[in-house]
C-alpha angles and dihedrals in degrees: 000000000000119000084236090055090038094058093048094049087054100046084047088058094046088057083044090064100030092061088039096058086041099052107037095029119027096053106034081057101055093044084055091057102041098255088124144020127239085246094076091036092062089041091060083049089059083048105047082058096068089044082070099051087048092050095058092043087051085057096053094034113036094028097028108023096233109140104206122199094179106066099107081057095067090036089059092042091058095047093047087056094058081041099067092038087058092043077058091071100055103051121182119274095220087048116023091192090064127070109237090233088059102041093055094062097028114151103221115205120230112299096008115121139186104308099035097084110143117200113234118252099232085056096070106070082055090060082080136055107228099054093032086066090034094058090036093074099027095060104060088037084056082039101055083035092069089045088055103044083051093044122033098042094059089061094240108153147148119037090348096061085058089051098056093043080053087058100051097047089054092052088045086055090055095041087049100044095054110102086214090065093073092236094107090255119237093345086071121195117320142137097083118173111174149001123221099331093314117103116244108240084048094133076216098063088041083055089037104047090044085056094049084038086055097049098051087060100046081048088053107038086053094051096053088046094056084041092056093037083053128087083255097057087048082059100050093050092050090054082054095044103034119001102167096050080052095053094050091056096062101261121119111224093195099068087050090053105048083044093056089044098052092053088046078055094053101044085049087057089048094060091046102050084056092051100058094066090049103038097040107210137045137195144162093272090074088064092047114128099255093058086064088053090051094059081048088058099043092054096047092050091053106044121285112232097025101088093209085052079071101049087051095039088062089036084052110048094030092053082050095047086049091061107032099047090070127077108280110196137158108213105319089334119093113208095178135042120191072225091078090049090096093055097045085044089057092042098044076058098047094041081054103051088045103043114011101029091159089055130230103299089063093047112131116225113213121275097237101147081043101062088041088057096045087039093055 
C-alpha cells in the first residue's frame, strides 16, 4: 500500500473514533447526567438517520460521480417497510386483520362494505420482525438496482442520470400518494403505539433506538470506508475519473456502477427503516424531490468524497434547521422567521461551492503555531 493510501486509511480510522467516542459516549453521558433531555437525544437519533442516507450518496457521487436525486425514495421505502411492521401493532378495532392506519383510508372496491376489508398481499411479510428489517433493506437495494440496470446501461449519465432520478421520485410521490394503492395515501403511515414490545414514548427505547441508531452509522461508515480503500473502490474512482479509459481496458463500468448504486439503496433503506421508530410517522412527503436535493446539500456542505464530510454535512445543516425554523426576537422585536430558512439554506450552498468547494470537513484552520515557530 502506497504512503498516500496509508495516510488516508489512517486518517479514515481516526474519524472513525472520533465519531465513535462522540456518539456512543459523549451524549449518553450527558443524557445520564441530565445535560441533556431525552428529547435531543432522540432528535440526534433522527439525525443520525440522514447521516446514513448522506453517507451512501457520498459513496455513488464523490467516489463514483453519480450524482443521485432519489435517495430520499429508498430512505422512505425503507422506512415505510418498518412502518408497516409497527401499524401492525395497532390493528382496528372494527377489523383485527387490518392496521388502523390502513383501515381509515381504505380504498373499498365496488360492492364491498365495512367488514369486508381484505388485508393487501404485499402487507403480510411486514406482521413479523424479521422480515419486516430484511425487506426493509432489500426493497430499495432491488429498487436502485433497476435504476441502474435502466440507466446505467444505457450509458445515460451526468446531469441526465439526476434528471431522470428526479423523474422517478416524482412518479414514486404520486404512486405513493394514491389511497388505492393500499399505502394510506397521503396520511402515511401513523398511530404507532409500541416497538417491539417497548411504548413508544418509553425515554428507554428513545435512548435505545439513538444507540442502535449510532451504531448503524459508525457500521456503515466503516464499511464504506474498507469498500473505497479496496481494488474495487479503486475501480469505482477511476469510472468516475476516467470512465473511458476504463472502458478501453476491458472493464465495464456499468456493472461497477449499478452495483455501487444498489448498495447506496440499500444503505438509504437501512436509515429509514431507523427513522420510522423515532420519528413516529411517515408519509410521501419525506420522498418528495426536495428531500433528494437536501442529501445533495448535506454532502456537499460536508465534504464530497470523504464519507464522514457527509455525517457532518446532515449533522450540520439539520442542527442549524432545528434552531432556525422556530421565532427568533429580542424583546417585542423578532430578528428571525423560519420563513427566511430556505434563503439561508441556498446561501449557506452557494457560500460552499465558491469558497469552501472541498466542504467543511476539509476547512484549514490557520497555521498559527506554525509561523511562530518559522519565525523563531
Amino acid at each position: 500500500m502506497s504512503e498516500f493510501n496509508q495516510s488516508s486509511v489512517n486518517r479514515a480510522k481516526r474519524h472513525l473514533v472520533i465519531m465513535a467516542v462522540l456518539g456512543l459516549g459523549v451524549v449518553p453521558l450527558m443524557y445520564f447526567i441530565g445535560l441533556m433531555p431525552i428529547e435531543t437525544v432522540n432528535m440526534l437519533g433522527r439525525y443520525l438517520c440522514f447521516a446514513i442516507v448522506a453517507v451512501g450518496l457520498d459513496l455513488i457521487w464523490g467516489y463514483t460521480g453519480i450524482l443521485s436525486m432519489c435517495q430520499a425514495l429508498f430512505f422512505t421505502v425503507g422506512a415505510y417497510g418498518m412502518g408497516m411492521y409497527m401499524a401492525h401493532q395497532y390493528p382496528s378495532a372494527d377489523n383485527p386483520l387490518i392496521p388502523q392506519s390502513l383501515y381509515v383510508v381504505y380504498p373499498y372496491d365496488i360492492g364491498q362494505g365495512k367488514g369486508e376489508e381484505i388485508l393487501p398481499w404485499f402487507w403480510w411479510p411486514f406482521k413479523y420482525f424479521p422480515l419486516a428489517v430484511f425487506f426493509s433493506i432489500l426493497v430499495p437495494c432491488l429498487m436502485a438496482a433497476l435504476v441502474g440496470l435502466g440507466g446505467f446501461f444505457s450509458r445515460v449519465r451526468g446531469v441526465y442520470f439526476a434528471i431522470l432520478t428526479q423523474a422517478i421520485t416524482v412518479a414514486a410521490f404520486l404512486f405513493f400518494s394514491n389511497n388505492d394503492m393500499f399505502l394510506c395515501g397521503t396520511n402515511g403511515l401513523s398511530q404507532f403505539r409500541t416497538f417491539l414490545g417497548f411504548d413508544l414514548g418509553d425515554d428507554k427505547l428513545k435512548l435505545i433506538m439513538y444507540l442502535m441508531t449510532a451504531l448503524s452509522l459508525l457500521g456503515v461508515v466503516g464499511l464504506c470506508q474498507f469498500v473505497v480503500h479496496s481494488r474495487f473502490g479503486r475501480i469505482l474512482v477511476a469510472v468516475r475519473d476516467a470512465e473511458p479509459a476504463l472502458r478501453f481496458q476491458g472493464y465495464k463500468p456499468h456493472h461497477f456502477k449499478m452495483i455501487a448504486f444498489a448498495f447506496a439503496g440499500a444503505i438509504a433503506g437501512l436509515g429509514g427503516m431507523l427513522y420510522t421508530p423515532q420519528m413516529q410517522i411517515i408519509t410521501p412527503s419525506n420522498m418528495a424531490p426536495i428531500e433528494s436535493i437536501l442529501i445533495v446539500v448535506w454532502v456537499a456542505v460536508g465534504g464530497r468524497g470523504t464519507l464522514t464530510g457527509a455525517v457532518i454535512g446532515a449533522l450540520f445543516v439539520n442542527l442549524i434547521y432545528s434552531w432556525l425554523t422556530s421565532p427568533i426576537s429580542i424583546g417585542s422585536v423578532r430578528i428571525w422567521s423560519p420563513d427566511f430558512w430556505p434563503i439561508l439554506l441556498g446561501l449557506l450552498f452557494i457560500a460552499v461551492v465558491l469558497v469552501i468547494p472541498t466542504g467543511v470537513v476539509n476547512m484549514k484552520m490557520p497555521a498559527i503555531g506554525r509561523k511562530k515557530e518559522v519565525e523563531a
